[in-house]
PDB file of N, CA, C and O in Angstrom:
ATOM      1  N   UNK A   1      14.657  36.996  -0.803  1.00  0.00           N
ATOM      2  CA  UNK A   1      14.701  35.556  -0.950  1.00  0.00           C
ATOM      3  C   UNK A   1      13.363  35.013  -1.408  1.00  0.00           C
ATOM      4  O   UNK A   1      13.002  33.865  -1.149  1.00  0.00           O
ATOM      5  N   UNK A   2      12.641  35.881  -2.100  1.00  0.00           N
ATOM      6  CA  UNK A   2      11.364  35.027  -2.626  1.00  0.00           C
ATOM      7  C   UNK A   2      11.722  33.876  -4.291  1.00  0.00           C
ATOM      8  O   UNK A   2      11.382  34.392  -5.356  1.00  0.00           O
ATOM      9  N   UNK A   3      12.121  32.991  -4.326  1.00  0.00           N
ATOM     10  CA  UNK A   3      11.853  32.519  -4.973  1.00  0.00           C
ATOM     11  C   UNK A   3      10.446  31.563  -5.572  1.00  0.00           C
ATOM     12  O   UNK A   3       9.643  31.086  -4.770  1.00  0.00           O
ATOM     13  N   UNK A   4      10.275  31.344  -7.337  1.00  0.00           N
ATOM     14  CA  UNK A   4       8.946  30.961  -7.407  1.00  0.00           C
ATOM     15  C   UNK A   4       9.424  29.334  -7.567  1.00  0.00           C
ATOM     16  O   UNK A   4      10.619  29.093  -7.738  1.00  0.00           O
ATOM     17  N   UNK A   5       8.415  28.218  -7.502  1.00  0.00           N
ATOM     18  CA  UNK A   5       8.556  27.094  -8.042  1.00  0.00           C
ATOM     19  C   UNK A   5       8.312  27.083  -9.039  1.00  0.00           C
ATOM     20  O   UNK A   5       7.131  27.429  -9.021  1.00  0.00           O
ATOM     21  N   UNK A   6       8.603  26.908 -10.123  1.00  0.00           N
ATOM     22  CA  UNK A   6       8.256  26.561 -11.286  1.00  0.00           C
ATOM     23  C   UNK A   6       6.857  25.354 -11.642  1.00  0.00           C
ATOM     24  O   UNK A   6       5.820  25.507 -12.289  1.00  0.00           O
ATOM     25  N   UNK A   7       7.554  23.862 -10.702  1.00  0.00           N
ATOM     26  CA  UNK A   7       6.682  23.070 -11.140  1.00  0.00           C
ATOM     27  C   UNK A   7       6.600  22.178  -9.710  1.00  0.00           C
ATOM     28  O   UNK A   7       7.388  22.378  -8.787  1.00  0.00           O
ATOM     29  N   UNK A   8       5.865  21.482  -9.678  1.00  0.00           N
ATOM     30  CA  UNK A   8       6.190  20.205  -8.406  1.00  0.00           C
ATOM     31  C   UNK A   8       7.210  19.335  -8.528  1.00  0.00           C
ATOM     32  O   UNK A   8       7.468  18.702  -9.551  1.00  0.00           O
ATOM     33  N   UNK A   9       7.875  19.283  -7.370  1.00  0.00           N
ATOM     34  CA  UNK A   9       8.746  18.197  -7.140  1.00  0.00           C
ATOM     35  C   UNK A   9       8.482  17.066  -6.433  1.00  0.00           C
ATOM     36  O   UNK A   9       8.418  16.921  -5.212  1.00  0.00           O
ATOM     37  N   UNK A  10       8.276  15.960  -7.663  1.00  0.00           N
ATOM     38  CA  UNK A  10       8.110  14.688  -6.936  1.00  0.00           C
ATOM     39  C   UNK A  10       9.218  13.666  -6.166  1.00  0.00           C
ATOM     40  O   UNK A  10      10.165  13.434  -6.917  1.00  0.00           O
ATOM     41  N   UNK A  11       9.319  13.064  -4.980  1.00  0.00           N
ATOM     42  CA  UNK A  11      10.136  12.436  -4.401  1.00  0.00           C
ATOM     43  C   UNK A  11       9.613  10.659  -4.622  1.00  0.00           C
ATOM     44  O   UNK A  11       8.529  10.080  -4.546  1.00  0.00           O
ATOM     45  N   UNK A  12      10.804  10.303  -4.877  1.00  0.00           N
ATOM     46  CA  UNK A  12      10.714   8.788  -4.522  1.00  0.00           C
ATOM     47  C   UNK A  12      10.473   8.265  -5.946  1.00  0.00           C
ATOM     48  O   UNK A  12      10.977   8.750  -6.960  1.00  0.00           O
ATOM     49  N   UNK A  13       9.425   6.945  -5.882  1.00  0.00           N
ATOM     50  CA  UNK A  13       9.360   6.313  -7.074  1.00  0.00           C
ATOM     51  C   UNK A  13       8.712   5.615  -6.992  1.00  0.00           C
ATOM     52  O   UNK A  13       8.612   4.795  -6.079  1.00  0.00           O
ATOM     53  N   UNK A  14       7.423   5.849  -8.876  1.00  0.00           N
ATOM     54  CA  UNK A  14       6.286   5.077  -8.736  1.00  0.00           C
ATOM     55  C   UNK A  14       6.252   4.023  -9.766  1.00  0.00           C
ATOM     56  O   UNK A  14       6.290   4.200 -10.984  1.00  0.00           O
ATOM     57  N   UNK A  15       6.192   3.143  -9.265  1.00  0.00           N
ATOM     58  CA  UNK A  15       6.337   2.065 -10.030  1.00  0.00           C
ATOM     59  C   UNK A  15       5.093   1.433 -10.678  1.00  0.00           C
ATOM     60  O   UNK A  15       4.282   1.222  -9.776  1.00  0.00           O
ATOM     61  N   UNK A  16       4.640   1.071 -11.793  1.00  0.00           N
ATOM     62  CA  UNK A  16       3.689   0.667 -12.600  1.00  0.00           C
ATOM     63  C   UNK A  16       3.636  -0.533 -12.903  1.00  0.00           C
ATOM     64  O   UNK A  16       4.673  -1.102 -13.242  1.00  0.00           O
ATOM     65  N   UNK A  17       2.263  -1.303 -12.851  1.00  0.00           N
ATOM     66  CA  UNK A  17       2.152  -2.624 -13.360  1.00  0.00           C
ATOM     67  C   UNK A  17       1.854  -2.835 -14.437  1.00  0.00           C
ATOM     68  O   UNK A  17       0.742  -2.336 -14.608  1.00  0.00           O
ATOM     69  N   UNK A  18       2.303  -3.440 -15.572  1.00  0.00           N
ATOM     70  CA  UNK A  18       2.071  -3.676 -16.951  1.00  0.00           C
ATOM     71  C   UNK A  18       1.639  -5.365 -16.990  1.00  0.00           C
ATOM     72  O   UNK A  18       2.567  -6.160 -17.136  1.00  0.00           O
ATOM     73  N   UNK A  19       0.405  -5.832 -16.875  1.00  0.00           N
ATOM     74  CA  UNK A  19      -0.123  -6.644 -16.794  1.00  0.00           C
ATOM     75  C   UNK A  19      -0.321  -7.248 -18.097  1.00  0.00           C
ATOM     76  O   UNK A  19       0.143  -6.548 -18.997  1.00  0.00           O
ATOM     77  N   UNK A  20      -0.892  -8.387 -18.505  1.00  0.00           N
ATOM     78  CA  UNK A  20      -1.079  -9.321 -19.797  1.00  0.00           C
ATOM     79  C   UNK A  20      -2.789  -8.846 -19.731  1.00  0.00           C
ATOM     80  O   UNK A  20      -3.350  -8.913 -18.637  1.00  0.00           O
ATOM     81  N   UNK A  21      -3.596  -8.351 -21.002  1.00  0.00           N
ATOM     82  CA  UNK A  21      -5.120  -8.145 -21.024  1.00  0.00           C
ATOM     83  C   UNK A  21      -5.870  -9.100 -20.273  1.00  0.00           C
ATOM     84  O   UNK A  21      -6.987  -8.647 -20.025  1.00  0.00           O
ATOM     85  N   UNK A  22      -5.667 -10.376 -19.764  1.00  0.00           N
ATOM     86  CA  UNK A  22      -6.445 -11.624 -18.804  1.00  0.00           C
ATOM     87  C   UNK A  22      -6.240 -10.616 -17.714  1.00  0.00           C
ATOM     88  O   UNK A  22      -7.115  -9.794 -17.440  1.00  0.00           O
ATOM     89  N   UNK A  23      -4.991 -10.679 -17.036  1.00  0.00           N
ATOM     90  CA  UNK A  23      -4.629 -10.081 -15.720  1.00  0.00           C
ATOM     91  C   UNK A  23      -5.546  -8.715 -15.403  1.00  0.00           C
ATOM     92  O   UNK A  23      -5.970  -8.390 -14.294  1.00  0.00           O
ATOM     93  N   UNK A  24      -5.695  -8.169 -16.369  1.00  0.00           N
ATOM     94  CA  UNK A  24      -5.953  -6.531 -16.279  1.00  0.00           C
ATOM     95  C   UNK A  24      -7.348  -6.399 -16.213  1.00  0.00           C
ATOM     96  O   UNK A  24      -7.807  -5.367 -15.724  1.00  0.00           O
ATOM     97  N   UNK A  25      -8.440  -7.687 -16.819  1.00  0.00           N
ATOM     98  CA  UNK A  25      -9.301  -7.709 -16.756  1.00  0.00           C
ATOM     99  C   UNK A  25     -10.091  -8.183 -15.710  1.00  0.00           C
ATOM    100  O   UNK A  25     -11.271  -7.886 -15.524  1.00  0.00           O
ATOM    101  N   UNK A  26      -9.315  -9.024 -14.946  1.00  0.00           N
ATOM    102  CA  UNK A  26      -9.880  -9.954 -14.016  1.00  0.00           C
ATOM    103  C   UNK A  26      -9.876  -8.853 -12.792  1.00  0.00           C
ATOM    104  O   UNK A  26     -10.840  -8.806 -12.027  1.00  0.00           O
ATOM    105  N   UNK A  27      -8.592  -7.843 -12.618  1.00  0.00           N
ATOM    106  CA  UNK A  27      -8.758  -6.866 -11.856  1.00  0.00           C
ATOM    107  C   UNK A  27      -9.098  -6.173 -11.939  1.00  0.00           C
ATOM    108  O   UNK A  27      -9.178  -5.570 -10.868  1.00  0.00           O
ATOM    109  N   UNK A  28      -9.755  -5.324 -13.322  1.00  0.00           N
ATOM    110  CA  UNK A  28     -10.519  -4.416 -13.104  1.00  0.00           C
ATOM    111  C   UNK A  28     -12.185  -5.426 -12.793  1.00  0.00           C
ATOM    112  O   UNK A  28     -13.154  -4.730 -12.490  1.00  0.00           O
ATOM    113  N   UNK A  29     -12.374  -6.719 -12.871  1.00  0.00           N
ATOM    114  CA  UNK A  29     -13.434  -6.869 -12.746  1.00  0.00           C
ATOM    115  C   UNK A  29     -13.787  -6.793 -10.942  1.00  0.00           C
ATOM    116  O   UNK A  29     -14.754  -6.237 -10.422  1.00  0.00           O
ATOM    117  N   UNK A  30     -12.706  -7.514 -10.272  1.00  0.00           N
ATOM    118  CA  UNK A  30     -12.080  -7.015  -8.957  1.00  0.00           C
ATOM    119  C   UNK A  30     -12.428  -5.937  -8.198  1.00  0.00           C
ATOM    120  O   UNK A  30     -13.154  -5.977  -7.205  1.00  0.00           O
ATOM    121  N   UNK A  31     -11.998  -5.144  -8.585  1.00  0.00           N
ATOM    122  CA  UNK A  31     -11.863  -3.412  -8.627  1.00  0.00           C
ATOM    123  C   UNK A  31     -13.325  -3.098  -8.350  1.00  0.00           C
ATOM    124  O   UNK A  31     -13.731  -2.688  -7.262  1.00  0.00           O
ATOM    125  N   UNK A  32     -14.091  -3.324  -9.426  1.00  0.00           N
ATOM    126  CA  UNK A  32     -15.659  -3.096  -9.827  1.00  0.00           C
ATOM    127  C   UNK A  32     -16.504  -4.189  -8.443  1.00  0.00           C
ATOM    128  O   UNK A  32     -17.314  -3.482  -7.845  1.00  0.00           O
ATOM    129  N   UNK A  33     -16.483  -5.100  -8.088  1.00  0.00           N
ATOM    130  CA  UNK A  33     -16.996  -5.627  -6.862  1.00  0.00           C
ATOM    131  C   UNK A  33     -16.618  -4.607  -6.350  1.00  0.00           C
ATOM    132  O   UNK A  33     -17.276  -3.573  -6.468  1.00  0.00           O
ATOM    133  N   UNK A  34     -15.350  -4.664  -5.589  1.00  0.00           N
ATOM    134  CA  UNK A  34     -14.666  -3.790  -4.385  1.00  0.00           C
ATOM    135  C   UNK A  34     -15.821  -1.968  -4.614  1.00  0.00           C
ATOM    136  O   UNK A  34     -16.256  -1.084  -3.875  1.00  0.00           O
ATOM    137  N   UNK A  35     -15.826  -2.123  -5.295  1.00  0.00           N
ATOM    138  CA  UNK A  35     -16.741  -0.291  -5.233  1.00  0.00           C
ATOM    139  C   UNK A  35     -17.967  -0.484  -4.929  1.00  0.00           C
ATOM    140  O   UNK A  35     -18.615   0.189  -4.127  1.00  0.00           O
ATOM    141  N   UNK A  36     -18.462  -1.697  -5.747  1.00  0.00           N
ATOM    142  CA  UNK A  36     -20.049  -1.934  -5.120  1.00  0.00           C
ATOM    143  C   UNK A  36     -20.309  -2.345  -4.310  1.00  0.00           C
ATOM    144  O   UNK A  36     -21.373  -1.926  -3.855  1.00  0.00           O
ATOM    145  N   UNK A  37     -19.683  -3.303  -3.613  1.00  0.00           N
ATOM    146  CA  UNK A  37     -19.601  -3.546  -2.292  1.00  0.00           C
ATOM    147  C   UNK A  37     -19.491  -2.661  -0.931  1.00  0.00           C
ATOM    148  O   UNK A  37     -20.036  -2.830   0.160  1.00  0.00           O
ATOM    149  N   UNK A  38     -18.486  -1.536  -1.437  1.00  0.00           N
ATOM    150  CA  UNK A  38     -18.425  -0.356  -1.064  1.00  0.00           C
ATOM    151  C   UNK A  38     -19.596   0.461  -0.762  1.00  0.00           C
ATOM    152  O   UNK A  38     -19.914   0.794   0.379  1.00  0.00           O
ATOM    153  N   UNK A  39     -20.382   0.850  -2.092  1.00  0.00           N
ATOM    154  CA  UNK A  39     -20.971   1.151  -1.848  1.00  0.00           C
ATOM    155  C   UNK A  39     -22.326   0.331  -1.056  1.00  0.00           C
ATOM    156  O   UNK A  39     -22.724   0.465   0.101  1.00  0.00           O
ATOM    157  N   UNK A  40     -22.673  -0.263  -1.795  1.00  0.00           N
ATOM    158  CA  UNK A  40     -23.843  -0.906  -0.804  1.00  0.00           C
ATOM    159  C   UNK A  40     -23.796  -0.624   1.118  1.00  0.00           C
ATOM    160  O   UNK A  40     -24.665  -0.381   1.955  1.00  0.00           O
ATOM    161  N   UNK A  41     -22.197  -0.831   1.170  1.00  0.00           N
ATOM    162  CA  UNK A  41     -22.232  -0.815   2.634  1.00  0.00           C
ATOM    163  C   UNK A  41     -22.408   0.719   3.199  1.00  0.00           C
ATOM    164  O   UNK A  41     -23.146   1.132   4.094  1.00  0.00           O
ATOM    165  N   UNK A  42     -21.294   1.550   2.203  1.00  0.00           N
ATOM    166  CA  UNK A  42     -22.150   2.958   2.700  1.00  0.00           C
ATOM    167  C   UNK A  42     -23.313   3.258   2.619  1.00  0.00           C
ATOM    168  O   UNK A  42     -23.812   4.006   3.459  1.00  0.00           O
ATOM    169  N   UNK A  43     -24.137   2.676   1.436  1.00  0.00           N
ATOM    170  CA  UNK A  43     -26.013   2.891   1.384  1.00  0.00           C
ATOM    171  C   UNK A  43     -26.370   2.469   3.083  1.00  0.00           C
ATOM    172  O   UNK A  43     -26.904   3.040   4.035  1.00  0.00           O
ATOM    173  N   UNK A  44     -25.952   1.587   2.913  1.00  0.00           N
ATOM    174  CA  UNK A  44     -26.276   0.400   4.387  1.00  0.00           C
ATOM    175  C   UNK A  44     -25.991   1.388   5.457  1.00  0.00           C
ATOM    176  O   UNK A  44     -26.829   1.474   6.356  1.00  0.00           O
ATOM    177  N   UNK A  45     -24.941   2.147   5.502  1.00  0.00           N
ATOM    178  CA  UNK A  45     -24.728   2.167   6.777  1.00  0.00           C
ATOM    179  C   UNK A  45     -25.284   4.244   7.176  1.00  0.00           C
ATOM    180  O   UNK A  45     -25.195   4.855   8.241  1.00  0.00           O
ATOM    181  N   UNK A  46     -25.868   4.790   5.637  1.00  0.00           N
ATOM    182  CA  UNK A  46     -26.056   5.764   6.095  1.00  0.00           C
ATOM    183  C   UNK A  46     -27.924   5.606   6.477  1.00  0.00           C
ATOM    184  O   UNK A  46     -28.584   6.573   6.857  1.00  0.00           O
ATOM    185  N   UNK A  47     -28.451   4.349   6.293  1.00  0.00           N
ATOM    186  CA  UNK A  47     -30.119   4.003   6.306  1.00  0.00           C
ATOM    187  C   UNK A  47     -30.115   3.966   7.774  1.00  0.00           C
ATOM    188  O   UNK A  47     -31.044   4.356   8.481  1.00  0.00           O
ATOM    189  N   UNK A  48     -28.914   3.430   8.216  1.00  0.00           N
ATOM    190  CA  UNK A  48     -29.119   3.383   9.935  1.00  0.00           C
ATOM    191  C   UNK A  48     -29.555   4.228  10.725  1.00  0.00           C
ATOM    192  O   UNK A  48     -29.263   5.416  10.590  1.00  0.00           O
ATOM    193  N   UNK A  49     -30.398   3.753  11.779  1.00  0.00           N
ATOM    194  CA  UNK A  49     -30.939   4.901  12.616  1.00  0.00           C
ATOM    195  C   UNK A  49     -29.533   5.334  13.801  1.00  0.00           C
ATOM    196  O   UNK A  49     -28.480   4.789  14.135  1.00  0.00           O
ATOM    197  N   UNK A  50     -29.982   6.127  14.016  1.00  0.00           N
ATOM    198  CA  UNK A  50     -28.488   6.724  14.753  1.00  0.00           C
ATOM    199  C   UNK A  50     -27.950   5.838  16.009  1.00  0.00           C
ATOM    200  O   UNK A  50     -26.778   5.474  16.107  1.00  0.00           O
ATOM    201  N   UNK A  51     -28.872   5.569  16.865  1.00  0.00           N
ATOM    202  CA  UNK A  51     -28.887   4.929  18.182  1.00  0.00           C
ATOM    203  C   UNK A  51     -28.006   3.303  17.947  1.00  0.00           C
ATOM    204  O   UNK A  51     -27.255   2.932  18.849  1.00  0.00           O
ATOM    205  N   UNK A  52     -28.180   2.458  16.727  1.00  0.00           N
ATOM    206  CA  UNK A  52     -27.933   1.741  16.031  1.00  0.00           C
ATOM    207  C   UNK A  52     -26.692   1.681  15.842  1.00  0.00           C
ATOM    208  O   UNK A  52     -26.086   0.710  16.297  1.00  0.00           O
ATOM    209  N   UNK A  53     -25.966   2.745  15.093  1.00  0.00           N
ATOM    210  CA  UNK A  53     -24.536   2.242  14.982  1.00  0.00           C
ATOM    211  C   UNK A  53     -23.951   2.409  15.968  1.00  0.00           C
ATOM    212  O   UNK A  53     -22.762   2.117  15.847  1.00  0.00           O
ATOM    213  N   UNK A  54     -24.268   2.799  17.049  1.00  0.00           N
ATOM    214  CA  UNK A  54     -22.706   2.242  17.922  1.00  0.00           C
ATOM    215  C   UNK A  54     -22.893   1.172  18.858  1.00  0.00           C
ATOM    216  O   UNK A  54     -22.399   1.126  19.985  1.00  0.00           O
ATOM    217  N   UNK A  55     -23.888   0.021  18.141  1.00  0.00           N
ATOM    218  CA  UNK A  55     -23.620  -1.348  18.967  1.00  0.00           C
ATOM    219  C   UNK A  55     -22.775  -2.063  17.470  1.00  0.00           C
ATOM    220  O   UNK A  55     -22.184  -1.667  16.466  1.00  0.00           O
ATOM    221  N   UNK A  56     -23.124  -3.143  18.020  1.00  0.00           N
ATOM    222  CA  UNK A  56     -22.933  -4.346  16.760  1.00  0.00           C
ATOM    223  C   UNK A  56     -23.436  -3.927  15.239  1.00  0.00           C
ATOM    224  O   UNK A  56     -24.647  -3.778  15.072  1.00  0.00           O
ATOM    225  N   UNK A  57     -22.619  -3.753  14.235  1.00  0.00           N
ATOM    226  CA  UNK A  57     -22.834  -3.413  12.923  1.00  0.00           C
ATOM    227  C   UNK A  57     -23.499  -4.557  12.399  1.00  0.00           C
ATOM    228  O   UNK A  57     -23.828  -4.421  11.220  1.00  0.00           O
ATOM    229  N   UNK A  58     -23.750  -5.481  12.849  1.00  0.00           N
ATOM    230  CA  UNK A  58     -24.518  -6.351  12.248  1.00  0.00           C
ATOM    231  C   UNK A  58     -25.192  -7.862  12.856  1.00  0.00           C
ATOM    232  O   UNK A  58     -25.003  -8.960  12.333  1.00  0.00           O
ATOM    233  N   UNK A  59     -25.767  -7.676  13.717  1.00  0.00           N
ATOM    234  CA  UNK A  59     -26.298  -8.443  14.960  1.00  0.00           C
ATOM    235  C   UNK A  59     -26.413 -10.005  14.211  1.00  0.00           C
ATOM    236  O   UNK A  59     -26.155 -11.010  14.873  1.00  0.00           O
ATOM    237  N   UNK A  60     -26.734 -10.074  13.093  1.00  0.00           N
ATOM    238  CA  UNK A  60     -26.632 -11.958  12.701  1.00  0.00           C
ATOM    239  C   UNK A  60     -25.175 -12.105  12.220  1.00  0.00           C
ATOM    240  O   UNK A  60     -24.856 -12.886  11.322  1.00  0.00           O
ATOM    241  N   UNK A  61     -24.277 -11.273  12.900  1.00  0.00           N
ATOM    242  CA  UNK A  61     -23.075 -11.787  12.345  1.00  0.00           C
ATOM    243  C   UNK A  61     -22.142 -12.670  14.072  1.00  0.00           C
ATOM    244  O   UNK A  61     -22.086 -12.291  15.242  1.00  0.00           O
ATOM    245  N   UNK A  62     -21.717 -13.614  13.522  1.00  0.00           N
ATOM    246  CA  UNK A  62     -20.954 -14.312  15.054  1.00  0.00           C
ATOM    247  C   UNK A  62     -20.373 -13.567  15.720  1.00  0.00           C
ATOM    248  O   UNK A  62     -19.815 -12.621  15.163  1.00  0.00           O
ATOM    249  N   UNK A  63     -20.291 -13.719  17.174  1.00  0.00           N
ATOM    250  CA  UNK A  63     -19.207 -12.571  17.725  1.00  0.00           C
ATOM    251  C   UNK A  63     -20.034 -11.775  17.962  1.00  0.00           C
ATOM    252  O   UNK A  63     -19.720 -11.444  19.105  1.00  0.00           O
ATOM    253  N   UNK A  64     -21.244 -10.975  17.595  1.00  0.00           N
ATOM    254  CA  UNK A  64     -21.646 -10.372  17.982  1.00  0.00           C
ATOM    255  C   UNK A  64     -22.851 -10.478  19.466  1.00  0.00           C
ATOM    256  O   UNK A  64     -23.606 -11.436  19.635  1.00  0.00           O
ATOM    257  N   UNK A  65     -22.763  -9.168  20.469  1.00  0.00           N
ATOM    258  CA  UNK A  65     -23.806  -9.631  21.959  1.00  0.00           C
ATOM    259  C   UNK A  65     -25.065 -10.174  21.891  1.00  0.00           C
ATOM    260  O   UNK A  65     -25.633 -10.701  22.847  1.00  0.00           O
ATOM    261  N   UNK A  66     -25.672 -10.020  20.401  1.00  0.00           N
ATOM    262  CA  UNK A  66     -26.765 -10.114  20.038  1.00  0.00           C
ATOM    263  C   UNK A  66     -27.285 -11.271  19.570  1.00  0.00           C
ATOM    264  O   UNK A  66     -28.493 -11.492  19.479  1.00  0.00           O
ATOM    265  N   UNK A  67     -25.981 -12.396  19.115  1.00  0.00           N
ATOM    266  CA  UNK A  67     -25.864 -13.174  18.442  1.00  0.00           C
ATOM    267  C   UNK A  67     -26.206 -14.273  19.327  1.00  0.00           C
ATOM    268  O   UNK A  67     -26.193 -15.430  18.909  1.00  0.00           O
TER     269      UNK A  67
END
């Protein structure tokens, strides 16, 4: 009973957005924040000293014990 797969079998269904060039641009401009933002916060959060992250991620923010 060894059979081989040939290829992958995909399940379900992916559906695609076909946007107007305004739409497509405004989200990839979107997109491009969302990563740098991203990143910055991982820069941010690997500069931390260790003892540091496990209080408040950001002590001038409201809500926080520090605040």
């Amino acid at each position: 009973m060894s059979e081989q797969v040939v290829g992958k079998r995909q399940f379900g269904h992916k559906a695609r957005l076909v946007l107007p060039a305004v739409l497509s641009f405004k989200i990839d401009e979107q997109a491009h924040a969302a990563r740098a933002m991203w990143n910055l916060l991982h820069a941010w959060w690997l500069m931390m000293p260790g003892e540091k992250l496990h209080g408040c991620p950001a002590p001038e923010l409201p809500g926080c014990p520090a605040h």
